[in-house]
C-alpha positions in Angstrom: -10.3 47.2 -4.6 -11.4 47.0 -8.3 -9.5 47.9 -10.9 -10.3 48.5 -14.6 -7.8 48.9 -17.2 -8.5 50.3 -21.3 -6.8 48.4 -23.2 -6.6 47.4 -27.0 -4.3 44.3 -26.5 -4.6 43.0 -22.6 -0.8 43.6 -22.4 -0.6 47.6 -22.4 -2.4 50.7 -20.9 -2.7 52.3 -24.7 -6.5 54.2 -25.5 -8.0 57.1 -24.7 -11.0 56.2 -22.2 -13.5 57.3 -25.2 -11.7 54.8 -27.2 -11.7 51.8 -24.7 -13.9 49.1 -26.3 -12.1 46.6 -24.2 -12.0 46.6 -20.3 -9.7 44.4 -18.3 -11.0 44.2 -14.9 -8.7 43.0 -11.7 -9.1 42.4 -8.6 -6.4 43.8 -5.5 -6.8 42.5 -2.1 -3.1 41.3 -0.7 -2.5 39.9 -4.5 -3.6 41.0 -7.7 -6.4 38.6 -9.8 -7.4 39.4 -13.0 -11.6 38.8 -13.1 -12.1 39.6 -16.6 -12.8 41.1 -20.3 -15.6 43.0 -21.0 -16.0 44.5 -24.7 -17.7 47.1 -26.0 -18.8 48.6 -28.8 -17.2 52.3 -29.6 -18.0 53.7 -33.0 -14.6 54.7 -34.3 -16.1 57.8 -35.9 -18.1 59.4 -32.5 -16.5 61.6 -29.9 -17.7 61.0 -26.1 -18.2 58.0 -25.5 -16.5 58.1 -22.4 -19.8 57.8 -20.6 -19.8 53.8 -21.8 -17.0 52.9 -20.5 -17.7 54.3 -17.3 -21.3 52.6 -17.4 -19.5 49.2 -18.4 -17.3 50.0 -15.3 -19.7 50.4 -12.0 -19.1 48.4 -10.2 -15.2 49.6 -10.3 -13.2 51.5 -7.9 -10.9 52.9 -10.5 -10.3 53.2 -13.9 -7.0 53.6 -15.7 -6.7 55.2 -19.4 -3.6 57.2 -21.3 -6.1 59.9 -21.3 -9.7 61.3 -20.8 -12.1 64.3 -21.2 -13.4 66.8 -19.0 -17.0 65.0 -19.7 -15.6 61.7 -18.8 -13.7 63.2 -15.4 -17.5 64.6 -14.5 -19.5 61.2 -14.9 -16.5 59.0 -13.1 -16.6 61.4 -10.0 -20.8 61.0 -10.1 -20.2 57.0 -10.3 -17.5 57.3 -7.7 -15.1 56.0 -9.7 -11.7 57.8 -9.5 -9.7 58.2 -13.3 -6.2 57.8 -13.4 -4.4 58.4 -16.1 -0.8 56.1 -17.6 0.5 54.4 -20.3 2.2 51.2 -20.5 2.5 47.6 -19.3 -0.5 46.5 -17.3 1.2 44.8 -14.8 3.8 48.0 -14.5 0.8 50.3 -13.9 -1.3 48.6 -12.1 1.5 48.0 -9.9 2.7 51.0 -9.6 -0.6 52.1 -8.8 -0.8 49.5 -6.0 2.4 50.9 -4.7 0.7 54.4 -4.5 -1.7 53.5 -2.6 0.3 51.0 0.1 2.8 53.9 0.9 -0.1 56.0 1.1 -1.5 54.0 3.7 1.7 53.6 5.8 2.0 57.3 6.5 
């Protein structure tokens, strides 16, 4: 599973997806592996820009932001990518995440 993360600092879940000029990018099989950092450019000024982030992000299975627009939910579900939204450490999110979907799995 790949996993993209918005993220102004590379430490912390923290931007709106409209806002996420830079995408961390891991990998989960058994063990988490971050891949990379792909950045962007966002005007600070524009609204909806969701739609780049999602582009930059294809080749994800899902995309974590604090938050995103109706707009941005439609054009994730048409790249089947599924949005979830949290704040806060990476590594607390994404594993949390992680856990979500193991216990999921085990029932």
């Amino acid at each position: 599973m790949r996993l993209a993360v918005v993220s102004s600092d590379g430490k912390n879940v923290d931007l709106h997806l409209g806002r996420g000029n830079s995408i961390y990018v891991y990998d989960y099989d058994d063990e988490l592996t971050f891949v990379e950092n792909r950045n962007l450019e966002i005007a600070e000024d524009s609204k909806h820009q969701g739609g780049k982030v999602i582009k930059a992000c294809e080749d994800c299975d899902v995309l974590f932001c604090v938050q995103y627009g109706f707009k941005s939910k439609i054009k994730a579900e048409d790249a089947n990518i599924k949005l979830v939204m949290d704040e806060g450490p990476i590594d607390e999110v994404l594993q949390r995440y992680i856990d979500h979907v193991e216990f999921m799995k085990s029932l």
